[in-house]
C-alpha positions, 0 to 999 in steps of 0.5 A: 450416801454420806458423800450425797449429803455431805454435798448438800449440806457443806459441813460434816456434821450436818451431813451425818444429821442428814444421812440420819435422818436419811436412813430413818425415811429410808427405813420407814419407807422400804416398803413403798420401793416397787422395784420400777427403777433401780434400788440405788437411785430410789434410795439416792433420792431420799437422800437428795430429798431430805437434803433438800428439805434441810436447806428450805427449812433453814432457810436457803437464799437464792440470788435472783439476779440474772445469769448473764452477769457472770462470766464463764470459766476460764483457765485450765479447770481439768489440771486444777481438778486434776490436782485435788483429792476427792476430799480437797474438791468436796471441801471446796464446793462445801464452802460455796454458798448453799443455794450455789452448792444445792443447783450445782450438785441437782444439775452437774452430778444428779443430772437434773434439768433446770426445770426440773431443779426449779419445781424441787426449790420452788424458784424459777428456772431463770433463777436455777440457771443463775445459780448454776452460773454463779456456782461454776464461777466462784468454783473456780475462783476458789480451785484458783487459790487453793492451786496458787497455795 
């Protein structure tokens, strides 16, 4: 759950304050799990939720602006990937700007639908897929200078 809120929260420190208070909620509430689904995906989700309860409480800023402004990915994104430990990938999508880094992981690794990210955040789904675009291309920027190194 550490990598979960490490995602989230971009820093290590902050992270191990999340997955605290992660565990804490997770302990309070043992007893709600009915045993519906499965117990690593409840547990995950109180691990996204108070992630996402620390970026609103401080303040999270999300960029409004429309996503066809940005351009898509170019280049050879996989043999980027390829290169990079999985620690060297989490510091790079660690300094992504906190609302980037929040819709990319809800989207691209939770697996939640746009609507779905925009009811948790309380923004719109315009706004969600902005987010995502942006994310996506700055990424790559940023995997760019970390290969060009």
């Amino acid at each position: 759950m550490f990598g979960v809120c490490y995602r989230y929260a971009g820093n290590r420190e902050t992270a191990r304050d999340l997955l605290h208070d992660g565990f804490v909620t997770l302990y309070t509430k043992i007893g709600d799990f009915r045993g519906d689904g499965s117990f690593e995906g409840w547990v995950r989700r109180i691990f996204v939720t108070t992630a996402l309860g620390y970026l609103r409480k401080n303040g999270s800023v999300w960029d409004e602006r429309p996503a066809d402004e940005m351009y898509g990915l170019q280049g050879d994104e996989p043999s980027a990937l390829e290169r990079l430990s999985a620690e060297d990938l989490l510091r790079v999508i660690g300094r992504l700007p906190a609302g980037y880094r929040t819709v990319l992981n809800l989207y691209a690794v939770e697996g939640y639908s746009h609507r779905e990210i925009a009811e948790m955040l309380h923004i719109s789904e315009n706004t969600s897929r902005s987010q995502y675009s942006r994310a996506r291309s700055q990424l790559c920027r940023l995997l760019e200078q970390v290969n060009s190194v």
